[in-house]
C-alpha positions as CSV (number, residue, x, y, z in Angstrom):
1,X,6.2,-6.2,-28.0
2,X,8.1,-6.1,-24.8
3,X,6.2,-5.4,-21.1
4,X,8.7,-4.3,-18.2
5,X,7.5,-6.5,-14.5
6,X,6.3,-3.0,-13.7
7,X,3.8,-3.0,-16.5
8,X,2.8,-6.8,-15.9
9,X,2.3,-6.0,-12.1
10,X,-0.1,-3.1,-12.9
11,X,-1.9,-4.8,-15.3
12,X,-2.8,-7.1,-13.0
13,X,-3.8,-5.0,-10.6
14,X,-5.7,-3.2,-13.0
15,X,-7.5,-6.7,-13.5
16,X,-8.1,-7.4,-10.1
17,X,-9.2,-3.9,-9.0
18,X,-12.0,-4.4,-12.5
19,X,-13.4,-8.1,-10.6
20,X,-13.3,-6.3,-7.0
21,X,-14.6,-3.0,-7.4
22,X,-13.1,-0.5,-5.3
23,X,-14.6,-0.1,-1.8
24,X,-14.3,3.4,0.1
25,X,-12.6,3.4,3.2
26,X,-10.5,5.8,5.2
27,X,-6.5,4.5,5.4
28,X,-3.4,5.7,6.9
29,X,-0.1,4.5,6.6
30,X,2.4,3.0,9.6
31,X,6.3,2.3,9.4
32,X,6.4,-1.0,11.2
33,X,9.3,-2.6,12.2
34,X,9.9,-6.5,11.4
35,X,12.8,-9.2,11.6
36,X,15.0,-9.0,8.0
37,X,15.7,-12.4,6.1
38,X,18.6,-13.7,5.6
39,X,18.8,-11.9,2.0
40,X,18.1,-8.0,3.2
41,X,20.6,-8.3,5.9
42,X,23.2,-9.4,3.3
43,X,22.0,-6.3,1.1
44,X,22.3,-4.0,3.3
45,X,25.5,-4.6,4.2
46,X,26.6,-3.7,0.2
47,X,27.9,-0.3,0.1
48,X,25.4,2.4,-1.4
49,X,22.1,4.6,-0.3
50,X,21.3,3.3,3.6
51,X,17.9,1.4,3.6
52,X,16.6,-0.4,6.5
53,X,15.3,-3.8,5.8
54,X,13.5,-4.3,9.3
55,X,11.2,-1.3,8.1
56,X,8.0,-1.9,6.5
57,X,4.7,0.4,5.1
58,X,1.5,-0.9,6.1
59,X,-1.8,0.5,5.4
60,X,-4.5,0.4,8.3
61,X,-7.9,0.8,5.9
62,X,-11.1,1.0,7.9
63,X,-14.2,0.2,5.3
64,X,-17.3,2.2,5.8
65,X,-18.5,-0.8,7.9
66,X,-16.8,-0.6,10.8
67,X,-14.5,-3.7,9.4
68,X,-10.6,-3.3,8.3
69,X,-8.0,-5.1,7.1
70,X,-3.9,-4.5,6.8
71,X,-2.3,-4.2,3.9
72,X,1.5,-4.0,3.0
73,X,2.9,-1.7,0.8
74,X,4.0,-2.6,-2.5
75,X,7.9,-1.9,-3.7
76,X,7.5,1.2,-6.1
77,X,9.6,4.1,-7.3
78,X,6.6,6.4,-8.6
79,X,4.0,5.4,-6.5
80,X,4.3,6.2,-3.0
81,X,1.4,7.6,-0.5
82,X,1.1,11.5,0.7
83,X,2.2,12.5,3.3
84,X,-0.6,13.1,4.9
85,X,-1.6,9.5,5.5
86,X,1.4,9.2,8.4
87,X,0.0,12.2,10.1
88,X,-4.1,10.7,10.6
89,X,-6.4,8.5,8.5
90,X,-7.1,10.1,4.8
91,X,-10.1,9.0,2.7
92,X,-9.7,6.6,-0.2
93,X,-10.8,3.6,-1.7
94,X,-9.2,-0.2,-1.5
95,X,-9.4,-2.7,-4.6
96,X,-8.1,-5.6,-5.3
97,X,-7.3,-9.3,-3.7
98,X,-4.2,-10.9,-2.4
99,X,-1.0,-10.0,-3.8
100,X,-2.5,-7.6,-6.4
101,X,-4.5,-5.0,-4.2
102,X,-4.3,-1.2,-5.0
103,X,-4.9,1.7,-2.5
104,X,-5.9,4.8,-4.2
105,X,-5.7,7.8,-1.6
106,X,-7.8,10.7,-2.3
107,X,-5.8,14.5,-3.2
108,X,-3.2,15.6,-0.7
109,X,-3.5,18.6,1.1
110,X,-0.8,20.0,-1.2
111,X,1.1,19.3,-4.9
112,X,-1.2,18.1,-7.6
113,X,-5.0,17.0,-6.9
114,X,-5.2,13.9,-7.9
115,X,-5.9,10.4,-7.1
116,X,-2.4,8.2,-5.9
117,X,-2.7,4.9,-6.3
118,X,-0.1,3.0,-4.5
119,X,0.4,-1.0,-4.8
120,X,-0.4,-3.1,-1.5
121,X,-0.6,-6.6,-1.1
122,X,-3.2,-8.0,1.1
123,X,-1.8,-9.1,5.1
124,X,-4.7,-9.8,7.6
125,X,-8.3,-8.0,8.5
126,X,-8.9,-6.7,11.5
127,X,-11.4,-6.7,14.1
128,X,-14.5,-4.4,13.4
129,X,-14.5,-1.7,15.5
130,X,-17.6,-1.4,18.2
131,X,-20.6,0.6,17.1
């Protein structure tokens, strides 16, 4: 039996989401800009499709709480957020720890009207909001 590193890294996301539970929260995504290494400065300089590699997807997730946390987005060709979620905060639900977190935004506004899961690896929380 042979797994692709796309498999393994669902599955254990899958795993962690199953210990975590998912929490509901409201999340929208950011294009932040941050220094390159070394190694994406060298690839971007290869001939080929033009990617930046000072810009990053996060995910600002407020929980229900009034608490939040930020998480980066995860390197994936199917799974990518709606649209929506640059425009304003969309409902959803966060599971997951560390490196295998999963954000699942709610149905878009348009196309299909399901659940998206996207893959997000845990950054930093962030200071609860006043009541």
């Amino acid at each position: 039996m042979c797994f692709t590193p796309g498999a393994v890294l669902w599955w254990m996301r899958y795993e962690s989401v199953r210990r975590t539970g998912w929490r509901a929260v409201t999340v929208q995504a950011v294009i932040v800009s941050e220094p390159a290494g070394c190694l994406a400065v060298a690839l971007a300089a290869v001939p080929g499709p033009s990617v930046d590699p000072e810009r990053k997807l996060d995910y600002v997730v407020r929980y229900r709480d009034g608490e939040g946390a930020r998480l980066r987005g995860g390197a994936s060709l199917w799974h990518r957020p709606p649209l929506l979620a640059f425009d304003r905060a969309q409902p959803g639900w966060v599971g997951g720890t560390g490196r295998s977190c999963v954000v699942l935004f709610a149905g878009g506004g348009w196309g299909p009207r399901r659940p998206r899961a996207v893959p997000a690896t845990f950054l930093a929380d962030l200071p609860a909001r006043p009541q």
